[in-house]
C-alpha positions as CSV (number, residue, x, y, z in Angstrom):
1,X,-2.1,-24.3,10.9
2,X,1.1,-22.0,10.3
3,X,0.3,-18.8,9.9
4,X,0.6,-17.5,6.7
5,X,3.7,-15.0,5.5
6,X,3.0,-11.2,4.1
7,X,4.4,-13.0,0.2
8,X,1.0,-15.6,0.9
9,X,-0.7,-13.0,1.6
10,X,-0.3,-10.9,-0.8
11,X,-0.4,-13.7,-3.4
12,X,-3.7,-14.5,-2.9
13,X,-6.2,-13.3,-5.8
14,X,-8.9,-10.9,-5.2
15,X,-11.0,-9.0,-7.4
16,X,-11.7,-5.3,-7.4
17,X,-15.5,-4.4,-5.6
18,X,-17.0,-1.6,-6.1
19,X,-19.5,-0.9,-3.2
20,X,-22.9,1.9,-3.9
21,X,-22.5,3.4,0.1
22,X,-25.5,3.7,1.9
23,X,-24.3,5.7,4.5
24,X,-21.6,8.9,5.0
25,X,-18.0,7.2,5.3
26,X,-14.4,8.4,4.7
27,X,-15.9,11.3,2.7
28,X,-18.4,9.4,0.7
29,X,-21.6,9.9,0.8
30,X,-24.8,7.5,0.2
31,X,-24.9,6.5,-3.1
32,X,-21.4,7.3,-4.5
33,X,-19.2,4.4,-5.3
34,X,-16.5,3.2,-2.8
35,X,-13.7,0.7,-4.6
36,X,-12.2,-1.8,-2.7
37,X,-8.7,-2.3,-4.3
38,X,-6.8,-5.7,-4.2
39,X,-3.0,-6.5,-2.5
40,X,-2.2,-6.6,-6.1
41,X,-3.0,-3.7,-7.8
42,X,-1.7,-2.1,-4.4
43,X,1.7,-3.6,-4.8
44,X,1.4,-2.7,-9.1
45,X,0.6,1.2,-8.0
46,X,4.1,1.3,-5.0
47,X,6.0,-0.5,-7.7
48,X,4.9,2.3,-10.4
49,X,6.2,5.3,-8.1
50,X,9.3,6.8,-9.8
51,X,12.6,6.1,-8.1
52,X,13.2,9.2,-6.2
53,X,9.7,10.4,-6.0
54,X,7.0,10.0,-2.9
55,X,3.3,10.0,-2.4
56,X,1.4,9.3,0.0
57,X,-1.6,7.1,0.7
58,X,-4.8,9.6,0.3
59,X,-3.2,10.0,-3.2
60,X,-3.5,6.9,-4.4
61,X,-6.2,6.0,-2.9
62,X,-7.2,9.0,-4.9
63,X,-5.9,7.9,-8.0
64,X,-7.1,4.4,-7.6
65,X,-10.8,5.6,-7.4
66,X,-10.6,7.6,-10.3
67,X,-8.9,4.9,-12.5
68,X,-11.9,3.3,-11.6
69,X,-15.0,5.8,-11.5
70,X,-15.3,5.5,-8.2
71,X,-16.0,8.8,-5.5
72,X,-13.3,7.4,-3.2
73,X,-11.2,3.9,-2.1
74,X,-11.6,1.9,1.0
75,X,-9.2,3.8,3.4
76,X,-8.7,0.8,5.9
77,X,-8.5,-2.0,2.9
78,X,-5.9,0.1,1.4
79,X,-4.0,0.6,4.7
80,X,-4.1,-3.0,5.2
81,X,-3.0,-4.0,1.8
82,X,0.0,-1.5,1.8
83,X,1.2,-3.0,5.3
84,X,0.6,-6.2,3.3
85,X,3.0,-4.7,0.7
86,X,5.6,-3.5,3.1
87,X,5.7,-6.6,5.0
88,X,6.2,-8.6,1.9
89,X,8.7,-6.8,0.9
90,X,10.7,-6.8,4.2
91,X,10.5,-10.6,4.1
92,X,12.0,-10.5,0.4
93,X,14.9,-8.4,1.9
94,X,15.0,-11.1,4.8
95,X,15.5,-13.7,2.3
96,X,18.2,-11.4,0.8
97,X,16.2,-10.5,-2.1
98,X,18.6,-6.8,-3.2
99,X,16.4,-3.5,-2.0
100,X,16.2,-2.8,-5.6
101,X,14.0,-5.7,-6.5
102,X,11.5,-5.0,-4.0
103,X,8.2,-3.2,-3.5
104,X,9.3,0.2,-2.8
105,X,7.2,0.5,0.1
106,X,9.5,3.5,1.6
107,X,7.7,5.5,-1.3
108,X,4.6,5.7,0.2
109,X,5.3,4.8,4.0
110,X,7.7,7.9,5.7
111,X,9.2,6.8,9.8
112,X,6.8,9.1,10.7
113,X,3.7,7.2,9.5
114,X,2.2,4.9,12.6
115,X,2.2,1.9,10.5
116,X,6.0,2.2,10.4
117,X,6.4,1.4,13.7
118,X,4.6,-1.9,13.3
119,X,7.1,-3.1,10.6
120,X,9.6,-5.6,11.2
121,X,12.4,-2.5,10.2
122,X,13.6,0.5,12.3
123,X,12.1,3.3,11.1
124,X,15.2,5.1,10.0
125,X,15.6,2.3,7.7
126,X,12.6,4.1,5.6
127,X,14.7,7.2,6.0
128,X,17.6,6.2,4.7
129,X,15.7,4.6,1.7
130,X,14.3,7.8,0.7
131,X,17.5,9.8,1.3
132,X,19.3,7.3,-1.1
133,X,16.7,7.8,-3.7
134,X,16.4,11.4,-2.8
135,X,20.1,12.0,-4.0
């Protein structure tokens, strides 16, 4: 079986869970609420972020919780879903989709960040993305 692309990924439907933790994890505690986003609404919140602006991943996983009532968001769903994102988009570019039509991934993911250094793109790619925006 071929092994599926970042855009088949990201394609695939999910809904939203919202798990009552009954143990201390990633700054929950037992009984608060813990969402586990989707590769959509993921990809929705990067392609919301204002050309020329930033944030970084604790924020919206921040903001995604409270949208949602929830005391926090899965850290390692959400990391997996913006690679997910990322990836997607770099295989767009690939394809020669233009930059502008893409996830802006490079909103949320600096060179610095380790999961930069497992994307198919040099790292100073991400830089000169932001500095671009930046100006």
């Amino acid at each position: 079986m071929p092994k599926k692309t970042a855009r088949e990924k990201l394609a695939v439907k999910k809904d939203i869970k919202k798990v009552v933790m009954d143990k201390a994890w990633a700054g929950m505690q037992p009984g608060d609420k813990m969402l586990v986003a989707t590769p959509q609404i993921v990809d929705a919140y990067i392609r919301g972020i204002p050309h020329g602006k930033t944030e970084t991943i604790p924020e919206m996983r921040d903001a995604l919780a409270a949208a949602e009532a929830c005391s926090g968001t899965c850290p390692m769903s959400t990391a997996i879903f913006v690679r997910m994102v990322a990836e997607a988009a770099l295989e767009d570019i690939a394809d020669g989709k233009p930059v502008s039509e893409v996830s802006p991934f490079w909103r949320m993911i600096t060179s610095k960040d380790k999961m930069a250094m497992k994307l198919n793109v040099d790292p100073a790619w991400i830089d000169e993305q932001r500095a671009l925006e930046a100006s």
